[in-house]
Every structure is written in C-alpha cells, then in structure tokens.
C-alpha positions as CSV (number, residue, x, y, z in Angstrom):
1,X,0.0,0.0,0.0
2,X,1.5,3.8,-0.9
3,X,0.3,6.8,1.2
4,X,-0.7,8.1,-3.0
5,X,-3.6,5.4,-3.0
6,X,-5.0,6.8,0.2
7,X,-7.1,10.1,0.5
8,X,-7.8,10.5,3.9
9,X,-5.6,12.6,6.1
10,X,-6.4,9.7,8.7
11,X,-5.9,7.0,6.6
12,X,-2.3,8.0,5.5
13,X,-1.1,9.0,9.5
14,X,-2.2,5.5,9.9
15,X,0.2,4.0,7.5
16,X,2.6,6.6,8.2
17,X,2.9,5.5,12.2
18,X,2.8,1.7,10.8
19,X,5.8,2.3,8.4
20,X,8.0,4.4,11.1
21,X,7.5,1.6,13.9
22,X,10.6,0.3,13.5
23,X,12.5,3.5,13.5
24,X,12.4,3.7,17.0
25,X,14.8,0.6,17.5
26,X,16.8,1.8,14.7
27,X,17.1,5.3,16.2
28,X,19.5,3.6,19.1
29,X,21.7,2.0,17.0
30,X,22.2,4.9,14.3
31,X,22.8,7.3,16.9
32,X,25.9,5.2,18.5
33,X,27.4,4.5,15.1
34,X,26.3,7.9,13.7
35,X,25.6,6.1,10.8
36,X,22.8,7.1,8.5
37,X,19.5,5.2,8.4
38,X,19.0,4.5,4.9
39,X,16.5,1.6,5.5
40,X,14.1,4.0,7.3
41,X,14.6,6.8,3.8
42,X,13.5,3.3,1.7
43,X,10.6,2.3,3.8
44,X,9.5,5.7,3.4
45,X,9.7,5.8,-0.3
46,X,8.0,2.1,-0.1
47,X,4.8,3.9,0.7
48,X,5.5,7.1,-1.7
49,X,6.0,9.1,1.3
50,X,8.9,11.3,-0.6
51,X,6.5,12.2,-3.5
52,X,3.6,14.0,-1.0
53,X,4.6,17.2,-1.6
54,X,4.6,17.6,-5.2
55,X,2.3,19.7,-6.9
56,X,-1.1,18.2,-8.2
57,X,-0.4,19.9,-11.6
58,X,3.0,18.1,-11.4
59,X,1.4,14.5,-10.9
60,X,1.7,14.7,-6.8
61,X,-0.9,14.5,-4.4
62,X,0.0,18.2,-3.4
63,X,-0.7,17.9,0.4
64,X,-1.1,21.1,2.1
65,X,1.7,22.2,4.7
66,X,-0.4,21.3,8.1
67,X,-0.9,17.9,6.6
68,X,3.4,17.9,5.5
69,X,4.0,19.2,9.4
70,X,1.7,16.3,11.2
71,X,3.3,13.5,8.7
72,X,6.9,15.2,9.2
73,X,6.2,15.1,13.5
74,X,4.8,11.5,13.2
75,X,8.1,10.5,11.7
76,X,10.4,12.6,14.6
77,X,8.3,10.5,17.6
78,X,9.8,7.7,16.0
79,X,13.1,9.2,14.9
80,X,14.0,12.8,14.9
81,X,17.3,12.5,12.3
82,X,15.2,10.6,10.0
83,X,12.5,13.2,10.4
84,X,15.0,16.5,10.1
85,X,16.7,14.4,7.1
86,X,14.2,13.8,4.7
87,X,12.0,17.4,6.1
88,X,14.3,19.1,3.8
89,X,13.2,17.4,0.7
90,X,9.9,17.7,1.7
91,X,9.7,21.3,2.0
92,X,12.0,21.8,-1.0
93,X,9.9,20.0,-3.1
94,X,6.5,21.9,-2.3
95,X,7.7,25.3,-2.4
96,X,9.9,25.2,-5.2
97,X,6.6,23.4,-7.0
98,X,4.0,26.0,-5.8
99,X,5.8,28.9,-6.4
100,X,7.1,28.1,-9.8
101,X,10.7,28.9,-8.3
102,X,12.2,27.3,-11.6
103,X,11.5,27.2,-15.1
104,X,8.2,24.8,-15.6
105,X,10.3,22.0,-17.7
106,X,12.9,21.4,-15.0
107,X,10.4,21.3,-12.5
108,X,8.8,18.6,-14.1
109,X,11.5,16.2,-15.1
110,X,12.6,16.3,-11.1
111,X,9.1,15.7,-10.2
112,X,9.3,12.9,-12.7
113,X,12.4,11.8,-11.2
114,X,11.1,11.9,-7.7
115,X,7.9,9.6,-8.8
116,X,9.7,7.5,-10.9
117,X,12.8,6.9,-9.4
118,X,12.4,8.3,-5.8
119,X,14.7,11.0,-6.3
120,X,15.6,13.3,-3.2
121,X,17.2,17.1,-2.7
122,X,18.4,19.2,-1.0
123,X,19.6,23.0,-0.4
124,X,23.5,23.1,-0.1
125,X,24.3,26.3,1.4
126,X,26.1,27.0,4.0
127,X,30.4,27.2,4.2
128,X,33.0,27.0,6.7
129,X,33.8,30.7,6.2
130,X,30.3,32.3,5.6
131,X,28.2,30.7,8.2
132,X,24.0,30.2,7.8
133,X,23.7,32.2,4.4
134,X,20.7,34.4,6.5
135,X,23.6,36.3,8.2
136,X,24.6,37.6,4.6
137,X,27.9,36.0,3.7
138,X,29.0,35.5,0.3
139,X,29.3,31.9,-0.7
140,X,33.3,31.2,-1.6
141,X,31.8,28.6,-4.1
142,X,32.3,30.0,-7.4
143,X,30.4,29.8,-10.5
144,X,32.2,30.5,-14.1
145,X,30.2,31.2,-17.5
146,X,31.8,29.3,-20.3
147,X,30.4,27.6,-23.6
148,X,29.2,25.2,-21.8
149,X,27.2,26.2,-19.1
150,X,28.9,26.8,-15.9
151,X,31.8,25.3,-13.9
152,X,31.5,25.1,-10.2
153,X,34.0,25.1,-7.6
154,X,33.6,25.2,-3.6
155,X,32.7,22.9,-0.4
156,X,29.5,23.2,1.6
157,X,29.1,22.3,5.4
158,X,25.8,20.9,7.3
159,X,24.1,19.2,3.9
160,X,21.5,17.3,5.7
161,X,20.3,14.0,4.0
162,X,24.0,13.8,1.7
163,X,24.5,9.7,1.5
164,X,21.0,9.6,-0.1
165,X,20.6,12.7,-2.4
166,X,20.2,12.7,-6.0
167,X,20.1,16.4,-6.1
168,X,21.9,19.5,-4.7
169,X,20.4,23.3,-4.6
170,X,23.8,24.7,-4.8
171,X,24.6,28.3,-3.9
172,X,27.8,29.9,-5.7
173,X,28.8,33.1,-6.6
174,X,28.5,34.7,-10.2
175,X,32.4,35.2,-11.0
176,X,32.0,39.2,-12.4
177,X,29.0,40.0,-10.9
178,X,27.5,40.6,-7.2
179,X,24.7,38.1,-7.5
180,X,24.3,34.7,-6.5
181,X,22.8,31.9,-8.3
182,X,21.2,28.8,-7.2
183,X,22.5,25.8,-9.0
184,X,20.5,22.7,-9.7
185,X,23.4,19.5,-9.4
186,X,22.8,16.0,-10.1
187,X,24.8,13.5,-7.5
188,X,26.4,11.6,-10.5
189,X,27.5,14.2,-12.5
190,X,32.0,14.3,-12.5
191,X,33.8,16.5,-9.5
192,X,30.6,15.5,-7.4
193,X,31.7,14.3,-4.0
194,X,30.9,13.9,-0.2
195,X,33.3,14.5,2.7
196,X,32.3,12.3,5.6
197,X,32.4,14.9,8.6
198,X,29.6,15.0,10.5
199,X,30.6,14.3,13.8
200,X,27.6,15.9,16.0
201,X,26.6,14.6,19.1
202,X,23.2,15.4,18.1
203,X,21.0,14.2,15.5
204,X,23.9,12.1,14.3
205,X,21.6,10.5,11.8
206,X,20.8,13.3,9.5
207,X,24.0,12.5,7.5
208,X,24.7,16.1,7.2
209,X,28.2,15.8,5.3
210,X,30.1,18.3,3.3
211,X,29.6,18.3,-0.2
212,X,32.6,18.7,-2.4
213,X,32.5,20.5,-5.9
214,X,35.5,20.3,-7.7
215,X,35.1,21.7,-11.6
216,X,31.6,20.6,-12.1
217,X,30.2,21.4,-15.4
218,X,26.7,22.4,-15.5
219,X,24.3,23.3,-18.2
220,X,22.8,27.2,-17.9
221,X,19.5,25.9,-17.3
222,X,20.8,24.1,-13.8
223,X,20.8,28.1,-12.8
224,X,17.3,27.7,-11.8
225,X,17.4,30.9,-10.0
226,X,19.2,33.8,-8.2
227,X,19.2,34.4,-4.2
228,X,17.6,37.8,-5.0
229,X,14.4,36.2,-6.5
230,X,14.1,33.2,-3.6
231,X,13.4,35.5,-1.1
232,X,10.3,37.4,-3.0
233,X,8.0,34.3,-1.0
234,X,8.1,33.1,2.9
235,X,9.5,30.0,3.1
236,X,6.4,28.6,5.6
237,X,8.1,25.0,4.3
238,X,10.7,25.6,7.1
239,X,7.8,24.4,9.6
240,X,8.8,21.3,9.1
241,X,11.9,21.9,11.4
242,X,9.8,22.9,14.7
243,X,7.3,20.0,14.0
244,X,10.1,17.8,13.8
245,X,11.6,19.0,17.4
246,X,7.5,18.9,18.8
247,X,7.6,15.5,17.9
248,X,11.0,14.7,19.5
249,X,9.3,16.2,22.2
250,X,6.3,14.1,22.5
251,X,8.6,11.1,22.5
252,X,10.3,12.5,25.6
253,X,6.7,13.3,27.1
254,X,5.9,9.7,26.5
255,X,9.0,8.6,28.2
256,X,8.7,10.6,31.2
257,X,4.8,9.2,31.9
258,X,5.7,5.5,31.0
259,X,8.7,6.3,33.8
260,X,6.7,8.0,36.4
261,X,3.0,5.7,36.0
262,X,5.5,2.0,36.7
263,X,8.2,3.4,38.5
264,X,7.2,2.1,42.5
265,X,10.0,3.3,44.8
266,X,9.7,1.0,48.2
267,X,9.5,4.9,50.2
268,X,6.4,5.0,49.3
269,X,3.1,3.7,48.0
270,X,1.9,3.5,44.5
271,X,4.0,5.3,41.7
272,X,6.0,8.5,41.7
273,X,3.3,9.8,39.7
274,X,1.1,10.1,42.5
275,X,3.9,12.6,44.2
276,X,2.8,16.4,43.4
277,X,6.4,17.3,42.4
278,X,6.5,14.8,39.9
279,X,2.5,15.7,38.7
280,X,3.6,19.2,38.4
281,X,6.4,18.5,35.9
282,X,4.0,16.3,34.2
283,X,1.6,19.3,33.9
284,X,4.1,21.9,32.7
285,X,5.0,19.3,30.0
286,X,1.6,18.9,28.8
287,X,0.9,22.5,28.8
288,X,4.1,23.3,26.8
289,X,3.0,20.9,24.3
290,X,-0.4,21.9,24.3
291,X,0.8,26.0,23.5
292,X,3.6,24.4,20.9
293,X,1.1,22.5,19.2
294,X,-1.5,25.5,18.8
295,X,1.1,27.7,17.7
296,X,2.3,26.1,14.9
297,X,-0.6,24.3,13.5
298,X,-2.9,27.9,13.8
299,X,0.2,29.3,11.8
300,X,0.1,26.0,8.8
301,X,-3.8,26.4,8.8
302,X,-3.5,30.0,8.0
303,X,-1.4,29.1,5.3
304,X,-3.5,26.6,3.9
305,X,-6.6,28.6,3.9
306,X,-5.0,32.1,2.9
307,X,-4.3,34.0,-0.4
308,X,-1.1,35.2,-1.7
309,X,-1.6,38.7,-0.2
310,X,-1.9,37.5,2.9
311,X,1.1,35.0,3.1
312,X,3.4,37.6,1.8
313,X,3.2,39.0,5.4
314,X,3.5,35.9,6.8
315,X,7.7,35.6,7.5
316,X,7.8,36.8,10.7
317,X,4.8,34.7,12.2
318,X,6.4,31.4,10.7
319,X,9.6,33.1,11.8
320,X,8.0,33.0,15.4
321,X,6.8,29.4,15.6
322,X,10.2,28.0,14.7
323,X,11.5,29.9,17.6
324,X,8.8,29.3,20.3
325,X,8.0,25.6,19.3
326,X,11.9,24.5,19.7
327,X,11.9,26.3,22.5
328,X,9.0,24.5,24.3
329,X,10.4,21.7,22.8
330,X,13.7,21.9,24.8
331,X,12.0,22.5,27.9
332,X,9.7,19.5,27.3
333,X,12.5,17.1,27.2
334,X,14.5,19.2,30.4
335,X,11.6,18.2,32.4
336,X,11.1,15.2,30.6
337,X,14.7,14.0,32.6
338,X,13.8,15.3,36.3
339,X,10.8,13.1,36.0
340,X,13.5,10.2,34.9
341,X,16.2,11.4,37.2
342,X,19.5,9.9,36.7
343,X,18.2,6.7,34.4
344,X,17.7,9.3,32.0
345,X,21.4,9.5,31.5
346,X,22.0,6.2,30.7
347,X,22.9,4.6,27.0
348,X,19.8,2.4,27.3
349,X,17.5,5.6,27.6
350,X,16.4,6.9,24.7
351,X,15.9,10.2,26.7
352,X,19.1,10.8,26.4
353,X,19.2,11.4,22.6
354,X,15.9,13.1,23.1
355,X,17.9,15.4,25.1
356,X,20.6,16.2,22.4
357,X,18.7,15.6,19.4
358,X,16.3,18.6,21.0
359,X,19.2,20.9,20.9
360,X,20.3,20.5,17.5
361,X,16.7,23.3,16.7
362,X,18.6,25.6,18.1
363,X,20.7,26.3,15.3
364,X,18.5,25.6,12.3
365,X,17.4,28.6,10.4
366,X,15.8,30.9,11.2
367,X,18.3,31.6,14.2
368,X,17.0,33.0,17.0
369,X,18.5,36.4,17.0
370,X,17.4,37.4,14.3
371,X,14.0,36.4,15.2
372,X,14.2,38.8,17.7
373,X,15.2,41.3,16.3
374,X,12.3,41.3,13.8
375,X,10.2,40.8,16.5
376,X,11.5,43.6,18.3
377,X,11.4,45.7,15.0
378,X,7.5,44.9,14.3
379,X,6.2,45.7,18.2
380,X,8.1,49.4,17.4
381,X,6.9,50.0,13.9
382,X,3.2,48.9,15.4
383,X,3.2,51.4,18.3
384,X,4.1,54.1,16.4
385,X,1.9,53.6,13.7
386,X,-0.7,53.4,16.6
387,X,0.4,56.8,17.9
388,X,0.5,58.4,15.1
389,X,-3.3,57.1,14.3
390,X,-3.9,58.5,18.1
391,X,-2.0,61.7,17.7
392,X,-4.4,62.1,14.3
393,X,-8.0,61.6,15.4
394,X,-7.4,64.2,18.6
C-alpha cells in the first residue's frame, strides 16, 4: 500500500505510524554508530512518502503544509534524524513546485524523477567561512560562465540527507558579478563528491556531510534561480523543522509518563506519579506541548486557507513558531529527565538522545537572533503607527 492510494488525512497517518515503527529501534543504534538510516529513507519511499509534496499539476498528491508538518512530526516520535533528514526534501519540493521557483520543464522532469525513481534534494548552502547564508555572507563557491554552461567550484558544510541525495540546490557566486545563483546539481555528474564529517553529538543520523565540488560542469539551465528572486515568498516550508523537534518532544513526554506511572520506589506507596512534584512536571510538559502545538498548527492552517496577499506578510509569524516551538520543545524534554532522574542519563535511555537531538533546533534557520530582532522591530513600527493614528484623530 503507498500513502498516493489513500485520501484520507487519517488513513495515510495511519500507514505513516505503521511504516516508522521500526525507526524507534533503529534510532539507538544509528545514533551510537552515527551512521545514516538508509532503510528507514526506503521504507518511506515504499509507501510514496517522498512524492507528498509535489504539486497536483506536477502529478503529486499536493498535500497542504499542516498535513506535511503532522506526517513530518509522526516520523520525529519515531526518529528525529530521519525526520529532520528527509524534512528538507519535503519542503524543497513543495515550495519550489508551488511557487514556480524554476522554469516549468525542470520542474517537471525532477518531479518525474522523484515519482519514478524516488529521487531526493536538498539546499547546499552554507560554508565554513560564511556561516547560515541568512547572516549575509557570500558563498566562496564560485560559478564561471563558459560555452558550456557553468563550472562550479567550492565545499559546503551541514548538507543534511547527503549519503541519499540525488540532487543538490547549490549556492555559488557569479564570477563578475554581485549576485548569486542557485545551481541545480545532479549527485552523479564528475567532480561530485561527499566528505564524511559530521561528527555531531546530536542528530547524528541526519547525514549532514560536506559536499565537495570540484570543476563541475553544469548546463545554464541548472541556474534555476538567483538568491535575489528566492526570497520574494516566505518559506512557511521551514515548519517542518519545529514539527520535527515537537515530535522529538512528545517522545520525551511519552518517556517521562511510561517512567513516572510504573516506577514504584519502596518509600512509598503507588508510583512517583502520585507525588505532586512529579504531577507538576508532568503538567508543565503537557501544557508546553499543548501552546507548541496551537502555535504552529494555527500558523500551517492560516497558510492553507490564505491567499497570496496574505502569506506575503506571513515571514515573521512562521519566523516566530520555529522559535517558540523549539523552544517549548527543549523544555519539554528538560523536564522530561527530572521526572526520569538519573536513568535518563543512561545509554539504554532513549531520553538521552531526546535530550541532544532537542538541541540540534537551536541552530537551524531561522536563528533565533534574528528572530528577535524582527520581532522587536515589528512591536516598534506597530506602536508608532498606533500613535501616530492616536495623535491624528485628537
């Protein structure tokens, strides 16, 4: 059965939780090794999960992004690094469809690709030297025009599902001018290579290598688009990131209950969950979740149900969720291990890559400064419009 036969949002999460089951043992193992889970990316593509987000008009079911973000969160209960890992694709996929990002022909012999031959992708972006490309570096990766197309040259950091790309979203710069150009680049072209170096302690399973360009030709229709013209549309497809660490969270959550309801101490009677200590950690976890969860699905449905004029002036409410959610996330799975105490330290307990794993939001983009500062920026420009509207009508 593929999740493309069924039609119900129901009906697929069903299949969906089936199909990750197994991740959860898997998760252990992968995370010692920090080896990547490639049997959990083919189970996924055994049930068409990879193909969800393509465009209708592109052959895909087209899901809608509260529907990507409950799939993607069902997936990071089981196993965050699977979740984070093949997120990127996801989100990739759907906005570059529904924004006609590229030219219509190349969109549609990837989406072909994906279908057909369970193609994946990602961004490769960010550099040793530059950082997250939001703080406004210029890639070192070069691009040169010749008769051919273009020759690329550079090494990316932090590219997050490498061993099982087929595709790279490569950002170089234009030699002789300012701008920067995305470049569409197929794993099996010559000078393609990966650099084993991910040695994080969390979310070890994510694969996130470097990638290693050495005079790779292109053809100039691989320049599928400039930096300048990627940023015209929010990017609500980052969601994905904050639903994977809510659902990291809700593992922990589970964790910490299954601990306190059977753990029976002979100091007293019954279970620790009885103690009020441990019932209030229990409550503050719940009502973290239950805030994360509204915040980030009122966000998607507003999405879903809203014109173009309206998400334009989205960015700094998706922008907000990312922050809050990993945030309530984080102190989910803090509380998660005082209601597990020390056990939650051990190798057996999967808390404790809950713990790291949880961590690892913290520096996905958006980053949290920035946020802020946007944030901070908004509540200013709003109180003086206010004023000046007050200062006006008296």
């Amino acid at each position: 059965m593929k999740l493309t036969e069924l039609y119900s949002f129901e009906k697929r999460k069903n299949l969906l939780q089936q199909t990750v089951e197994p991740f959860k043992e898997r998760a252990s193992k992968h995370d010692n090794e920090a080896s990547f889970p490639f049997e959990n990316i083919e189970d996924l593509k055994k049930i068409a999960y990879h193909t969800l987000t393509i465009p209708k008009e592109y052959g895909g079911p087209g899901i809608t992004l509260t529907e990507m973000l409950k799939y993607q969160e069902t997936i990071a209960k089981a196993d965050g690094s699977t979740a984070l890992a093949i997120g990127w694709h996801m989100g990739l996929t759907k906005h570059n469809g529904e924004n006609n990002s590229w030219e219509k022909e190349k969109y549609t012999d990837f989406a072909e690709d994906v279908i057909t031959n369970g193609a994946l992708i990602n961004h490769a972006i960010t550099e040793p030297a530059t950082g997250s490309p939001q703080r406004g570096g210029k890639p070192e990766t070069i691009a040169v025009k010749n008769a051919s197309g273009w020759k690329i040259n550079g090494r990316k950091t932090f590219t997050t599902l490498a061993p099982a790309l087929h595709y790279f979203v490569v950002a170089a710069s234009i030699e002789g001018s300012d701008k920067i150009g995305h470049f569409l680049i197929k794993r099996d072209i010559t000078g393609v290579t990966i650099d084993e170096t991910w040695d994080s302690i969390a979310m070890r399973g994510t694969g996130s290598h470097d990638l290693i360009l050495e005079n790779v030709q292109v053809n100039d229709d691989d320049l599928v688009e400039y930096r300048e013209d990627s940023n015209n549309q929010p990017a609500s497809w980052i969601l994905h990131i904050p639903a994977c660490y809510l659902g990291i969270a809700k593992a922990a959550q589970e964790e910490a209950v299954k601990f306190a309801t059977t753990y029976s101490p002979n100091s007293i009677k019954g279970t620790i969950s009885e103690l009020p200590n441990v019932k209030q950690k229990l409550g503050e976890i719940e009502l973290y979740l239950l805030e994360a969860e509204n915040f980030l699905y009122s966000i998607s449905r507003k999405w879903d149900e809203s014109g173009q004029a309206v998400r334009q002036k989205m960015a700094i409410d998706i922008n907000a969720a990312k922050v809050s959610v990993v945030d309530k996330a984080i102190k989910i799975v803090d509380l998660a291990m005082r209601v597990v105490g020390a056990r939650g330290l051990s190798k057996k307990s999967p808390l404790q890559r809950y713990y790291r794993d949880v961590r690892a939001g913290l520096h996905n983009p958006p980053m949290d400064d920035m946020i802020m500062m946007q944030l901070a920026k908004k509540s200013i420009t709003d109180f003086q419009l206010f004023k000046n509207k007050v200062t006006t009508y008296i």
